[in-house]
C-alpha positions as CSV (number, residue, x, y, z in Angstrom):
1,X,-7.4,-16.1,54.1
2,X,-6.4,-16.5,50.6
3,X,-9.1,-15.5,47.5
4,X,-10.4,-18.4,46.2
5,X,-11.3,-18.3,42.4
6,X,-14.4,-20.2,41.6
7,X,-14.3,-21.0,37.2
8,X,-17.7,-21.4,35.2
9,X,-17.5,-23.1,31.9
10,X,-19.1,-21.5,29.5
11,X,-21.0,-24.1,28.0
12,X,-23.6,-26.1,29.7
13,X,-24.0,-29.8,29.7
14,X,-27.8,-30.4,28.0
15,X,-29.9,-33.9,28.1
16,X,-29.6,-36.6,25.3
17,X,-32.4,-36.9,23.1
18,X,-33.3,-40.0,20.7
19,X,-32.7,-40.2,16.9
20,X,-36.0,-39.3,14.6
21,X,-34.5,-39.6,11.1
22,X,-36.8,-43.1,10.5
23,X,-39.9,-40.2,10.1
24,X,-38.6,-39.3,6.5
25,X,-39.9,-43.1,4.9
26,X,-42.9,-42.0,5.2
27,X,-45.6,-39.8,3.0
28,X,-45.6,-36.1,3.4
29,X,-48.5,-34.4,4.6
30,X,-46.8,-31.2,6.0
31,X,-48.7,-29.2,3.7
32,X,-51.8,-30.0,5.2
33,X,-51.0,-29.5,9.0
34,X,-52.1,-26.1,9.3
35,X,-56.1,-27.9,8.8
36,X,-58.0,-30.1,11.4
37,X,-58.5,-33.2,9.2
38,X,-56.4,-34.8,6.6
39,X,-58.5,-36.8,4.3
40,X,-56.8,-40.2,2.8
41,X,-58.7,-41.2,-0.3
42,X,-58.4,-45.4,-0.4
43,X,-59.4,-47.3,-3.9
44,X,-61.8,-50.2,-3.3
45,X,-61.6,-53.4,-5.1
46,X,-60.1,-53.7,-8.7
47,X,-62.4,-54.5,-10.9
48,X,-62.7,-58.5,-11.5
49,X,-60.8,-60.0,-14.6
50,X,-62.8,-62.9,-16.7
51,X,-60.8,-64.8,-19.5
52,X,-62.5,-65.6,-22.9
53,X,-65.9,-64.0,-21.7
54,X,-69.0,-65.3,-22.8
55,X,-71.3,-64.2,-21.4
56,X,-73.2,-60.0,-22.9
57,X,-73.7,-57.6,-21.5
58,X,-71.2,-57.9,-19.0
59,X,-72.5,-57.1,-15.3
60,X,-71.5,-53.6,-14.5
61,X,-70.2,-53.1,-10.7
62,X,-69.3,-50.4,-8.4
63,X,-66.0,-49.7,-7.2
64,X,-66.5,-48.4,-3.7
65,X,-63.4,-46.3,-1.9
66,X,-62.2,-45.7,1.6
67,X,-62.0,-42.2,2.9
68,X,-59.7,-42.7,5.4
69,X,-58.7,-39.5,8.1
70,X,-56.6,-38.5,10.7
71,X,-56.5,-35.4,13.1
72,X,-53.8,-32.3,13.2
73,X,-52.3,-32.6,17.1
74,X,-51.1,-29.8,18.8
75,X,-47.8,-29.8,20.5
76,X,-46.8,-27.3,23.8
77,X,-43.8,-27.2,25.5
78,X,-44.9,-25.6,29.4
79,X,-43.5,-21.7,29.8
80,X,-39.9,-21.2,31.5
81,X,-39.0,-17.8,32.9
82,X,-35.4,-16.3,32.7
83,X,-35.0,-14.3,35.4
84,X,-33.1,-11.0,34.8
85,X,-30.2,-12.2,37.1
86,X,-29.8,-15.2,35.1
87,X,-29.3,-13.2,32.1
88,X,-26.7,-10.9,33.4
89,X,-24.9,-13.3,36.1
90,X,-24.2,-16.5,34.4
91,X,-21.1,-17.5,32.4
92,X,-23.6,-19.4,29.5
93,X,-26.2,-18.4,27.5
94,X,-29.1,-19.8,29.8
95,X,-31.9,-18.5,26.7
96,X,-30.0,-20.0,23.8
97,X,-29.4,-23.6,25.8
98,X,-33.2,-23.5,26.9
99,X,-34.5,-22.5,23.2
100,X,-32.2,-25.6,21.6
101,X,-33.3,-28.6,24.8
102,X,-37.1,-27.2,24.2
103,X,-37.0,-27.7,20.9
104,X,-35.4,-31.1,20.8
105,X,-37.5,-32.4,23.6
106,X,-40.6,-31.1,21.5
107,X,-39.2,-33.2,18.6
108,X,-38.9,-36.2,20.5
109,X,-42.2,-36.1,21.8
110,X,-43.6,-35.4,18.4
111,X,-41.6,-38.7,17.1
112,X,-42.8,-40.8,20.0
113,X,-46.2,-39.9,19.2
114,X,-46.0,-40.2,15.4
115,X,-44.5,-43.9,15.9
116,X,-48.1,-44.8,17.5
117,X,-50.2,-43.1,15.2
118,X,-48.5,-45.2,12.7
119,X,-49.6,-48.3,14.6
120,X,-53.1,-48.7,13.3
121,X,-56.1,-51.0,15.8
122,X,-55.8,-54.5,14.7
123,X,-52.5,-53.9,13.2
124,X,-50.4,-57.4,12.4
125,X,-48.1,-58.6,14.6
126,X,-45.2,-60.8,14.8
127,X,-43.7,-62.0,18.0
128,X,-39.9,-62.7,17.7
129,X,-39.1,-66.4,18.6
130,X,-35.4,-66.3,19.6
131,X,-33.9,-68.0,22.7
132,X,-35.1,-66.3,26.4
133,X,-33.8,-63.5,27.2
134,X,-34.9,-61.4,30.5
135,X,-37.1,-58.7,29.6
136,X,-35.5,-55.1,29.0
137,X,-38.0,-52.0,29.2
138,X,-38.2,-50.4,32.7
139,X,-40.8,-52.3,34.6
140,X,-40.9,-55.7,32.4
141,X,-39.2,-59.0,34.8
142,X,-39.3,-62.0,33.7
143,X,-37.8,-63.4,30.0
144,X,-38.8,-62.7,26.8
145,X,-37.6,-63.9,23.3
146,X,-34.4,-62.8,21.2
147,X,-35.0,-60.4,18.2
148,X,-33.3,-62.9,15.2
149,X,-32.9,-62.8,11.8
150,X,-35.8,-65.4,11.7
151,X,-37.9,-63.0,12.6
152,X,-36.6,-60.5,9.4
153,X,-37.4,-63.6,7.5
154,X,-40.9,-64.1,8.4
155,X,-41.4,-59.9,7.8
156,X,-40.0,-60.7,4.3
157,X,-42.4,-63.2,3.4
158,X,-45.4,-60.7,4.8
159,X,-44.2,-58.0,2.9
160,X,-44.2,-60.3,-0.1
161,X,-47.4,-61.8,0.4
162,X,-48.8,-58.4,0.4
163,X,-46.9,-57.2,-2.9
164,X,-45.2,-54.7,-1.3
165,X,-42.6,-52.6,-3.3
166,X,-38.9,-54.2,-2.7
167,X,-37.9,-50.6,-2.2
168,X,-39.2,-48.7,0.7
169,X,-38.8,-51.3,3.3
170,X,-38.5,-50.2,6.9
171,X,-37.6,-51.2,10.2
172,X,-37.5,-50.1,13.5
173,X,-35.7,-51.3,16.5
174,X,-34.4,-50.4,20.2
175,X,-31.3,-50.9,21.1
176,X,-31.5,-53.9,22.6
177,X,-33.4,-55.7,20.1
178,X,-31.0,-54.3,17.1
179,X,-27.9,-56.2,19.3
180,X,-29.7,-59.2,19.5
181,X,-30.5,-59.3,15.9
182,X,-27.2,-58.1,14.9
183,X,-25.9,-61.5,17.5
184,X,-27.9,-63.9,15.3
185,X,-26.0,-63.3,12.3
186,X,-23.2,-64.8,10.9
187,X,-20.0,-62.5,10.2
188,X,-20.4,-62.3,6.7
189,X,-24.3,-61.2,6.9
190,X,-22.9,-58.6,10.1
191,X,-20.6,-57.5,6.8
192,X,-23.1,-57.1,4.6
193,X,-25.7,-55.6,6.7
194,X,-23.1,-52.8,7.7
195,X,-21.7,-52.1,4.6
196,X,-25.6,-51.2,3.2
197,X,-25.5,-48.2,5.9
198,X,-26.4,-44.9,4.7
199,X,-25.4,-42.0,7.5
200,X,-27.2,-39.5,5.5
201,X,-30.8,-40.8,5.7
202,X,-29.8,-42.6,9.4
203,X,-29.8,-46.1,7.6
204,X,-27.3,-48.1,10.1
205,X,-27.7,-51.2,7.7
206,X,-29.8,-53.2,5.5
207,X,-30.9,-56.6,5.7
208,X,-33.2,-59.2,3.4
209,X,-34.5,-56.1,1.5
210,X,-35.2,-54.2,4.6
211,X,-33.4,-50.9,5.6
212,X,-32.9,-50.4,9.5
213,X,-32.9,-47.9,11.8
214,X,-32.2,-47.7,15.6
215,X,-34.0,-45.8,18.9
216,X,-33.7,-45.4,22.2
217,X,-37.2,-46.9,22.6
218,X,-39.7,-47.7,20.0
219,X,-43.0,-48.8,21.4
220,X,-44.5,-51.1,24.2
221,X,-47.2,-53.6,24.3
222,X,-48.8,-55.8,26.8
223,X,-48.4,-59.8,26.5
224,X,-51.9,-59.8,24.1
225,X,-50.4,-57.6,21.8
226,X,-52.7,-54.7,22.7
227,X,-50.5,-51.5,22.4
228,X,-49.8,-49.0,25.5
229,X,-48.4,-45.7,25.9
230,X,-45.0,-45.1,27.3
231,X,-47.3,-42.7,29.8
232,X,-48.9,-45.8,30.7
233,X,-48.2,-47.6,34.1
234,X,-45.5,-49.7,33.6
235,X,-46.2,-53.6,34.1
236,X,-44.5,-56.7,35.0
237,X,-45.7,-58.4,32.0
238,X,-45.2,-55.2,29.3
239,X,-42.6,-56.4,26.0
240,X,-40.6,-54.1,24.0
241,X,-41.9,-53.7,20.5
242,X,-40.6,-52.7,17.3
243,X,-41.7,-51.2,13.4
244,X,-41.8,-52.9,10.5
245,X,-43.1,-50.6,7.5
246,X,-43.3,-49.8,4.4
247,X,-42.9,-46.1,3.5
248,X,-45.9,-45.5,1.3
249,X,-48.2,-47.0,3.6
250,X,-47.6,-43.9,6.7
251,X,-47.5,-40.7,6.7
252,X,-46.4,-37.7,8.4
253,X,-47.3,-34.0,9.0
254,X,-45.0,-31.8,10.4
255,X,-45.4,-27.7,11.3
256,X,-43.5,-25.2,12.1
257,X,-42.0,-25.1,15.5
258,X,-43.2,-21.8,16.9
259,X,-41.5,-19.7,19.5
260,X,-43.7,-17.5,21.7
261,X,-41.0,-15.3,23.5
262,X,-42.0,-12.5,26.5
263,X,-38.8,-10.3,26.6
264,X,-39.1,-8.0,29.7
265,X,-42.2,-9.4,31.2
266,X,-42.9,-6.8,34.7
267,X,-45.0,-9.6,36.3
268,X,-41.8,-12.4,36.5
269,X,-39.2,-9.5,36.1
270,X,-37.0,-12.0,32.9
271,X,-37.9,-13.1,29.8
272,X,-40.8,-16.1,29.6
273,X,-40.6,-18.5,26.4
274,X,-42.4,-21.7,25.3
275,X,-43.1,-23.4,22.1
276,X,-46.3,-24.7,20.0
277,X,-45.8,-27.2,16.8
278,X,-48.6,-28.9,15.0
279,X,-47.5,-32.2,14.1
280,X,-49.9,-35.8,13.0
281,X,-49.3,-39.1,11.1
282,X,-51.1,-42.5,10.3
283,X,-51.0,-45.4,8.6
284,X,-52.5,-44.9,5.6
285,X,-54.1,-47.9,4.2
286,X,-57.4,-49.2,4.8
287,X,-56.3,-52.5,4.2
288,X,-53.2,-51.9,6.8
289,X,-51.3,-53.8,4.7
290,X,-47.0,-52.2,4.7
291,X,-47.3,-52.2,8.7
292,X,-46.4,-54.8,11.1
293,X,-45.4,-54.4,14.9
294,X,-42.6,-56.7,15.9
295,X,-43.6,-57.3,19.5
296,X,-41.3,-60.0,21.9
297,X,-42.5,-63.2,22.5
298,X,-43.0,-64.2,25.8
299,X,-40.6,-66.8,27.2
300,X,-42.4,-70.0,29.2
């Protein structure tokens, strides 16, 4: 019988993880993750203004602020053993491949989390009015409305309304929704919004004063606009959701990511690893102006 020759590559194929680079439009708090509670001092009222005043002395009032907060989390990725024969019989580098996936699947936990805490209780929402369209996250049937420019338009004016910087404007889409916008514009705007892209901050294009990123998934609501968890049971009537912000009006916190390493361990004869990183964010306006979820409308 002739030897057969079996070949290991020496490179193993890893998962796909999504893209996280919309977390920099947004404050930094990382110097404050290592404590429990980040404190957000909000200004009350201005003062009022009263032309040609006639009236002495004038009342004196009381400006009264908003100390808004928000919580350190803790992030753990569960222990994986290396077994010694792993580390002396395989043709890759099983501890370098399982050091790189735990870190980037910690990240993308971190970002899915961070998207929600930006998501503040009675947060505004806009419901995109496009033609139907049959729903797209993983449970969702029936049809839901297109992601349009018309709904970019109607963020505009809110962001206006609220005298929002020009400058600083965010938005966040899945991939679905971003092709549907991208399908309700004209050429010239597909041109324009294109040619605005900036690779090195993850900007894939700019529309009506708003700068856009894209992710695998972005957030998920029920059909009354009340926000669930992508741990949440998944419903027949859930709708994608996207971001609209403004990048003073969130924040983040991001720690270190932490290896705790066990070379040699007798009990599990290998090596036993895991990871710890202490990450938070919020909106950070009482008022909750500067953040808008951009939930699909539901088709009739």
């Amino acid at each position: 019988m002739a030897l057969q020759v079996e070949i290991w590559v020496k490179s193993i194929i890893e998962g796909l993880f999504a893209n996280n680079t919309f977390a920099a439009r947004s404050v930094d708090h990382s110097e404050f993750v290592n404590n429990k509670t980040v404190h957000v001092p909000n200004a009350g009222a201005a003062p009022n203004v009263e032309k040609n005043r006639t009236v002495f002395p004038a009342s004196v009032t009381k400006r009264e602020d908003v100390d808004l907060t928000y919580d350190m989390d803790e992030f753990t990725v569960d222990p994986v053993r290396i077994s010694h024969a792993e580390q002396v019989e395989l043709s890759y580098n099983k501890r370098e491949s399982i050091v790189r996936q735990s870190r980037r699947k910690l990240a993308q936990d971190i970002y899915d989390s961070i998207i929600y805490d930006w998501i503040p209780e009675g947060v505004k929402v806009v419901e995109t009015i496009g033609a139907a369209v049959a729903a797209h996250i993983k449970g969702a049937t029936g049809d839901r409305k297109l992601m349009t420019k018309k709904t970019v338009e109607e963020l505009q004016t809110l962001f206006d309304e609220q005298d929002l910087p020009e400058e600083g404007r965010c938005i966040l889409l899945d991939a679905r929704m971003y092709n549907q916008l991208m399908n309700s514009m004209t050429d010239a705007e597909q041109n324009n919004f294109l040619n605005c892209a900036d690779p090195a901050r993850g900007v894939i294009g700019k529309y009506l004063g708003f700068d856009f990123y894209k992710r695998s998934k972005v957030a998920k609501v029920a059909t009354d606009g009340t926000v669930k968890p992508w741990s949440a049971a998944d419903a027949a009537t859930d709708c994608a959701a996207g971001l609209a912000w403004h990048e003073d009006c969130v924040s983040r916190a991001l720690g270190e990511s932490v290896l705790f390493d066990d070379e040699g361990n007798p009990l599990f004869y290998g090596d036993v690893i895991s990871f710890l990183q202490r990450a938070g964010g919020k909106s950070i306006r009482a008022d909750k102006a500067g953040i808008v979820l951009i939930k699909q409308g539901t088709a009739a």
